[in-house]
C-alpha positions as CSV (number, residue, x, y, z in Angstrom):
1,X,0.0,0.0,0.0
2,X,1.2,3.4,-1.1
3,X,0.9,5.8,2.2
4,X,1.2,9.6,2.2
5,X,2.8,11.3,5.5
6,X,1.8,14.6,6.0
7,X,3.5,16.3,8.9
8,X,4.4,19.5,10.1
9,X,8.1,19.7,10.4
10,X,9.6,22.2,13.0
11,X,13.0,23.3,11.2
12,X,10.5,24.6,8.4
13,X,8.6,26.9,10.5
14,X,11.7,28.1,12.3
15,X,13.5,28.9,9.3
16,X,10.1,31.2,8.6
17,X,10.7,33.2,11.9
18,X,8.3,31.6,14.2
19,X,9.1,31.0,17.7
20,X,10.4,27.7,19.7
21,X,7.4,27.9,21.4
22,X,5.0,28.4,18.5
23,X,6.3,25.8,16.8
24,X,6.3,23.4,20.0
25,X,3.9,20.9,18.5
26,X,5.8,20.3,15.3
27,X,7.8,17.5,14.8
28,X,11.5,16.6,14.1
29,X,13.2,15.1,11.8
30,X,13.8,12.0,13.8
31,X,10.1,11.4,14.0
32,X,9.8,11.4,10.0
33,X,12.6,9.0,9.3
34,X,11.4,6.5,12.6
35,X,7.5,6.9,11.0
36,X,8.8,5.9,7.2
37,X,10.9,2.9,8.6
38,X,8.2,1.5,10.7
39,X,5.9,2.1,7.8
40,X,8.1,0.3,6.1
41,X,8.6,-2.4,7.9
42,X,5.1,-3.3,8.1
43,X,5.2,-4.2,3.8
44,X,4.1,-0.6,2.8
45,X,5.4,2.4,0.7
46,X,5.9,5.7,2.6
47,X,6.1,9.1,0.6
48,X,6.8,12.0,2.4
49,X,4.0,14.9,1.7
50,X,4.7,17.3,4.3
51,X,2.2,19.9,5.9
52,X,-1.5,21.3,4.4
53,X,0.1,23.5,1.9
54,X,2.2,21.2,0.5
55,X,-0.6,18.4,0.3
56,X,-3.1,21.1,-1.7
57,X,0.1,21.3,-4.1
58,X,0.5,17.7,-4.6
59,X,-3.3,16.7,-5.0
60,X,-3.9,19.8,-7.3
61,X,-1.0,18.2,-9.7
62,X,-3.0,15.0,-10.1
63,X,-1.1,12.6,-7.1
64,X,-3.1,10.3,-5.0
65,X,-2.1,7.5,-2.2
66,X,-3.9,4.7,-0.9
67,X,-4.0,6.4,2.5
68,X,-2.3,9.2,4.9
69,X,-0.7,8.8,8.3
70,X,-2.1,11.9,9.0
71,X,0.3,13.4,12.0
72,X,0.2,17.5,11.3
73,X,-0.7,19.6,14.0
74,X,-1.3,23.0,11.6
75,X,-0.6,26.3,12.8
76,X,-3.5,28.8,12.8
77,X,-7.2,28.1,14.1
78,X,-9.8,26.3,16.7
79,X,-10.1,24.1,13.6
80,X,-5.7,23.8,12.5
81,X,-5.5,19.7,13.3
82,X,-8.7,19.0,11.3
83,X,-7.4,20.7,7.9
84,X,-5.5,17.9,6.2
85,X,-8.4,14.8,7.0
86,X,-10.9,17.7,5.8
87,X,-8.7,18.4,2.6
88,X,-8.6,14.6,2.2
89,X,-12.2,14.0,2.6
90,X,-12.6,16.2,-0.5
91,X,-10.9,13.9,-2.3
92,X,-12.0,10.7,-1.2
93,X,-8.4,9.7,0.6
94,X,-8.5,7.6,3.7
95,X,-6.4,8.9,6.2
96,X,-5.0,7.0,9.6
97,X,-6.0,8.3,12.8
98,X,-9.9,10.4,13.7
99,X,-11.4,12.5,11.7
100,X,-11.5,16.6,10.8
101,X,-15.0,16.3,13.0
102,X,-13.3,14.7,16.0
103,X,-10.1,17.0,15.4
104,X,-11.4,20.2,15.6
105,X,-14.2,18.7,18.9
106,X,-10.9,17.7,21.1
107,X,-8.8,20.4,20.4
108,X,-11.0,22.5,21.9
109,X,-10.6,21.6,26.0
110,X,-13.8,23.0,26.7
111,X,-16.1,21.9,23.6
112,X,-14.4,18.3,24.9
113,X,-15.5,18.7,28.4
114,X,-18.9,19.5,27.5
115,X,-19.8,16.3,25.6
116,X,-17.8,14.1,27.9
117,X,-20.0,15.7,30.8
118,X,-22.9,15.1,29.2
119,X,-22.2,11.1,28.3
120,X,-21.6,10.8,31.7
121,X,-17.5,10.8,31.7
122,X,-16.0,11.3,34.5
123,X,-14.6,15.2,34.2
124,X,-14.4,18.3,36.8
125,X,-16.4,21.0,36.5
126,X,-15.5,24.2,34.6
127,X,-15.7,27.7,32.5
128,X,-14.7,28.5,29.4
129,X,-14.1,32.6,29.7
130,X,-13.6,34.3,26.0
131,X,-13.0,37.8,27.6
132,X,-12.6,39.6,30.4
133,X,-15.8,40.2,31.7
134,X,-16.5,36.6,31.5
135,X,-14.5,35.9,35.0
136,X,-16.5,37.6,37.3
137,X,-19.2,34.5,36.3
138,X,-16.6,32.0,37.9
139,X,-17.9,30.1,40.9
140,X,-15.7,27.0,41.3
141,X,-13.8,26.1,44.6
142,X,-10.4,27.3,44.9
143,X,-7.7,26.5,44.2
144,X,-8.1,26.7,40.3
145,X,-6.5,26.1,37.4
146,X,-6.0,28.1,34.2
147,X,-4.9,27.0,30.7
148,X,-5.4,28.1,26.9
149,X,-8.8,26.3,25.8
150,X,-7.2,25.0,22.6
151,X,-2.8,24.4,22.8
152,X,-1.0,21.0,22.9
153,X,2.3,20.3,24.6
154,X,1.9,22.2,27.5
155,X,1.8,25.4,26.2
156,X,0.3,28.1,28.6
157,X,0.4,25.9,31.4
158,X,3.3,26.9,34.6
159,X,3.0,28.3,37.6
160,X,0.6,30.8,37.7
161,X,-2.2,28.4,36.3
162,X,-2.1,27.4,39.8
163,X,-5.0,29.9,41.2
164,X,-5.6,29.8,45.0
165,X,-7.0,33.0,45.7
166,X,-9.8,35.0,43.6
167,X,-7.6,37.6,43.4
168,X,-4.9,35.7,41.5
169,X,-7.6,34.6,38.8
170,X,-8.0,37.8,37.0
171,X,-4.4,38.4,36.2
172,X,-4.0,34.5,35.4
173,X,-6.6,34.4,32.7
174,X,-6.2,38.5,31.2
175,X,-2.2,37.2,30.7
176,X,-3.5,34.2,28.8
177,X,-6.1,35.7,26.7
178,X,-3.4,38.2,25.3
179,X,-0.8,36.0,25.0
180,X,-2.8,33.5,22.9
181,X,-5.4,35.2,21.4
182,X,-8.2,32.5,22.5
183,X,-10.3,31.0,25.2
184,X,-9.1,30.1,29.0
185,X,-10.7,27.2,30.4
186,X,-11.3,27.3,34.0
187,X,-11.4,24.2,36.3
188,X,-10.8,22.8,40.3
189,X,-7.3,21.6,40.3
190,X,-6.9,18.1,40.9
191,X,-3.8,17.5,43.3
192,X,-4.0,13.8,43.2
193,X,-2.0,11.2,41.1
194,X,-1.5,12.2,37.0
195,X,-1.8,9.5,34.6
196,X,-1.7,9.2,30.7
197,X,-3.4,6.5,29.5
198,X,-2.8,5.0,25.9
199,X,-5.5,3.8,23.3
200,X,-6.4,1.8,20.2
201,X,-9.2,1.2,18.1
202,X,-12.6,2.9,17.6
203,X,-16.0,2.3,18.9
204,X,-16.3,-0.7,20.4
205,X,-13.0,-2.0,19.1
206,X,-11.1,0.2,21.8
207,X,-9.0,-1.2,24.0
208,X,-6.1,0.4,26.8
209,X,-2.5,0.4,26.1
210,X,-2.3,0.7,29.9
211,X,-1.6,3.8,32.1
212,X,1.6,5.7,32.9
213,X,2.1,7.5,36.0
214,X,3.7,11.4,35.7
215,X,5.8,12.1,38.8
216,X,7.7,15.0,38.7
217,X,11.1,15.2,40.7
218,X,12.9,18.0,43.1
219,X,13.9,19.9,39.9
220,X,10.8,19.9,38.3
221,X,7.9,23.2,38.3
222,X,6.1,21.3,41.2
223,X,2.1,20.4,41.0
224,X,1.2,20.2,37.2
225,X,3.2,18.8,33.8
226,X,3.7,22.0,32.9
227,X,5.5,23.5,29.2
228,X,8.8,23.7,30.7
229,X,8.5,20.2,32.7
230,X,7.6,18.6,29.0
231,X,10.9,20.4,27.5
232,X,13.2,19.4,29.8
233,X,11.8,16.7,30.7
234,X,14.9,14.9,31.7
235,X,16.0,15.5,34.9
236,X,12.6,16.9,35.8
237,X,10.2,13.8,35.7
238,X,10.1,10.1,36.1
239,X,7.3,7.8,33.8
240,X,6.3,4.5,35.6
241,X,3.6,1.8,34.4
242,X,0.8,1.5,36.6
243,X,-0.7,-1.2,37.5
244,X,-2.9,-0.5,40.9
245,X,-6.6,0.0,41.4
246,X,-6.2,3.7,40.7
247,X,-4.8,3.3,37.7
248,X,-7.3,0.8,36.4
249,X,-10.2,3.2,36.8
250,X,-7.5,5.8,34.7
251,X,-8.0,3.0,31.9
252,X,-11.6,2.7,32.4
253,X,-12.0,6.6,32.2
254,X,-9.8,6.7,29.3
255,X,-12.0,4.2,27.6
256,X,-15.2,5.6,28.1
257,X,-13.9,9.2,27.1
258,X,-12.2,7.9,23.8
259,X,-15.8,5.9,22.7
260,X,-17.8,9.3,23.5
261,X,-15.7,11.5,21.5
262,X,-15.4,9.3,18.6
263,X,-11.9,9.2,18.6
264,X,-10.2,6.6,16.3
265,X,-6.7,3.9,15.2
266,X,-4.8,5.4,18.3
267,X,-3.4,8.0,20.8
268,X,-3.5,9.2,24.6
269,X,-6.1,10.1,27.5
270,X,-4.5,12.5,30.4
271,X,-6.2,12.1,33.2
272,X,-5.7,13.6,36.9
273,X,-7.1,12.8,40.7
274,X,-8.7,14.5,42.8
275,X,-8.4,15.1,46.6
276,X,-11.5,13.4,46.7
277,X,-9.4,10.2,45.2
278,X,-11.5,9.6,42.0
279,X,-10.0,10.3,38.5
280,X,-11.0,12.9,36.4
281,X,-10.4,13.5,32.4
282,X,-8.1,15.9,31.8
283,X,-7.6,16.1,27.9
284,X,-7.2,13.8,24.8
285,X,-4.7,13.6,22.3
286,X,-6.1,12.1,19.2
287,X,-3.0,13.2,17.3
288,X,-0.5,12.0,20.1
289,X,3.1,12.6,19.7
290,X,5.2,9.3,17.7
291,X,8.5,10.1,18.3
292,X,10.5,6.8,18.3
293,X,12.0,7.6,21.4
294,X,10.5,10.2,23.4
295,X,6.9,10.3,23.1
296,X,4.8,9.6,25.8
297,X,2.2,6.8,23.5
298,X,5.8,5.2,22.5
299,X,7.4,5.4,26.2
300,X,4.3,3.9,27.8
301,X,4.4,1.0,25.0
302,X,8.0,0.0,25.0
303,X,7.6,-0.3,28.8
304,X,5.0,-3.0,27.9
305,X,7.4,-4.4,26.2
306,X,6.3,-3.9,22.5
307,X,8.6,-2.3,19.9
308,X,7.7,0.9,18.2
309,X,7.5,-0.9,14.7
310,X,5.1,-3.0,15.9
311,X,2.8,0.2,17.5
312,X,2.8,2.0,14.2
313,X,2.0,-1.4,12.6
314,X,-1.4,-1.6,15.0
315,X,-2.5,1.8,14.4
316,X,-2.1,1.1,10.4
317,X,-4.2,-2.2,11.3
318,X,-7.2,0.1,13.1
319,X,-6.8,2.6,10.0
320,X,-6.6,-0.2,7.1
321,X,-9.7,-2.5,8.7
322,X,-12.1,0.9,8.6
323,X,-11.1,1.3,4.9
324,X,-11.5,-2.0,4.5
325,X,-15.2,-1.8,5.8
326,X,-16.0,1.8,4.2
327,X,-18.2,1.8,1.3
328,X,-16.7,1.5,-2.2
329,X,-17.0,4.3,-4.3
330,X,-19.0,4.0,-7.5
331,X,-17.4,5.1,-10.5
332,X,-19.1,8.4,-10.3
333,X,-17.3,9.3,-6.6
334,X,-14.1,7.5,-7.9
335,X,-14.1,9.9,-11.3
336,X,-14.6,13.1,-8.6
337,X,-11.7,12.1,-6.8
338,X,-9.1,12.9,-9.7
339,X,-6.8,10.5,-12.0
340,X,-4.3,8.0,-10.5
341,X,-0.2,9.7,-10.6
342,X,1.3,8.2,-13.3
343,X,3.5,5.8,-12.7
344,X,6.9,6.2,-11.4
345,X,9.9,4.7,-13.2
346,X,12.5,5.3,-10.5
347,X,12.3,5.8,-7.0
348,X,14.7,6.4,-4.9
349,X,15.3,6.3,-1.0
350,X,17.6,8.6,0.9
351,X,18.0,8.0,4.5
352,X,19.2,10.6,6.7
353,X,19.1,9.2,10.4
354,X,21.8,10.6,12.4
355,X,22.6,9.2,15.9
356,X,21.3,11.6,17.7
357,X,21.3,11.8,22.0
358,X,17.8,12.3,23.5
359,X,19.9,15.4,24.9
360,X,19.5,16.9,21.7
361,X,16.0,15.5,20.9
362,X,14.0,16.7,24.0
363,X,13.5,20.4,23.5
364,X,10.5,20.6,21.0
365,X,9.5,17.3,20.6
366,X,5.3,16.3,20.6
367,X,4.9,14.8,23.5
């Protein structure tokens, strides 16, 4: 099977001025090469495509693939991580992992919250305040805590999402509405154990990877898996599989929340406790990081003992067995979709892996 990759790599967006912590999401080289070679290893073709830009390029000049590991974050809107599988829906492309719907629903913390609250998941209570006036309306128990409604990787999230006193809140949430130009979610803070919990499948297919507990050491921002914690992570937190009763009802959670939102193939659950001792949902990553090495998904796999060729080869099982089942297109849709590429005579491989230290890999890398 030919498969497309579409990414969004972070040297290109550097190299157009953005920031490191704009461009925190992105991924590294490393992650491209390790994605093709486990592609590869499960008997398919990888072709690089890049991000949304580059894909409208390629599909406009006629080219077409059997399917996408879809793994690009985009850069600009509520709606940036549902662009590509929305681009490829046009054309009638399968793509691996959920769907522009689902995307644009869980990136969104609060939109998230809201239909997990009403199936019934287990999540804390919260506000979603768009601008200033809006926090005068808050009336959870303190102490707080405060966080962009719609970033990945940390970002917006230190010390001062902490809140423990009303007047602490306003200045907490005015600093992130200018900063990042969108929605603050609001919620209790949960001081209790923090778990991530890994996923496959869809629907009633989905099934735990297990649960990995966060504990951050004497050198890490204390209370929370904050931005900085995630890029320095060494030296600054420890990941351990968890196996107790706690932890079970993480997986159970975790479940339950990825069935209700519809997620699909793969990715992660965070999930928190609360002094009360109960877990809570925190967020979902339906576009979880895939480093080969550093990822959270990957860590929390390998320490089941699996190798990383053999995740990526599951996920491309979940994604391939929906195609599989999907409805054929008649000769009409087929004709819609655009002509076939013509075939290539030559094709030729470069790999550039470099041995590279997870020293030199942490800052920047998806998580």
């Amino acid at each position: 099977m030919r498969i497309g990759l579409t990414y969004d790599l972070r040297s290109d967006y550097l190299r157009e001025g953005y920031s490191l912590e704009e461009t925190a999401e992105f991924d590294k080289e490393d992650t491209i090469e390790g994605l093709e070679a486990a592609i590869r290893a499960n008997g398919h073709k990888p072709e690089r495509i890049g991000h949304a830009r580059a894909l409208i390029g390629r599909l406009a000049k006629g080219e077409r693939w059997d399917m996408v590991f879809n793994i690009a974050e985009g850069l600009r809107g509520i709606a940036r991580e549902a662009q590509v599988p929305a681009i490829l829906d046009v054309y009638g492309i399968p793509c691996v992992f959920s769907d522009a719907a689902v995307l644009t629903l869980c990136l969104h913390k609060g939109y998230t919250k809201a239909v997990l609250r009403e199936a019934g998941v287990a999540t804390a209570p919260f506000k979603v305040i768009e601008r200033a006036s809006d926090i005068a309306s808050v009336d959870l128990p303190y102490p707080l805590f405060v966080k962009p409604v719609a970033e990945g990787t940390g970002k917006g999230v230190s010390p001062k999402s902490i809140v423990r006193t009303k007047a602490e809140l306003k200045p907490a949430v005015l600093g992130l509405l200018q900063k990042f130009k969108q929605p603050v979610l609001v919620e209790p803070y949960l001081s209790g154990r923090e778990f991530t919990v890994g996923v496959l499948g869809h629907g009633e297919t989905t099934r735990t990877v297990g649960a990995m507990e966060v504990h951050l050491l004497k050198d890490a921002e204390q209370g929370l898996y904050s931005y900085s914690n995630k890029e320095n992570f060494e030296g600054r937190v420890e990941y351990a599989l968890a196996t107790d009763a706690l932890a079970k009802e993480a997986e159970r959670v975790a479940r339950e929340a990825w069935i209700a939102l519809g997620c699909r193939d793969g990715g992660r659950i965070d999930l928190r406790a609360g002094s009360d001792g109960k877990v809570y949902f925190l967020e979902v990553n339906p576009l979880a990081g895939i480093n080969p090495t550093i990822s959270d998904l990957v860590i929390l796999w390998k320490m089941k003992g699996r190798t990383y060729n053999d995740l990526i080869g599951q996920i491309l099982k979940e994604a391939i067995g929906r195609m599989e089942k999907a409805p054929p297109k008649t000769a009409k849709r087929a004709a819609a979709a655009g002509p076939r590429p013509r075939a290539r005579t030559k094709r030729t491989v470069v790999s550039r892996r470099k041995a590279v230290g997870r020293g030199h890999l942490r800052a920047g890398a998806k998580r």
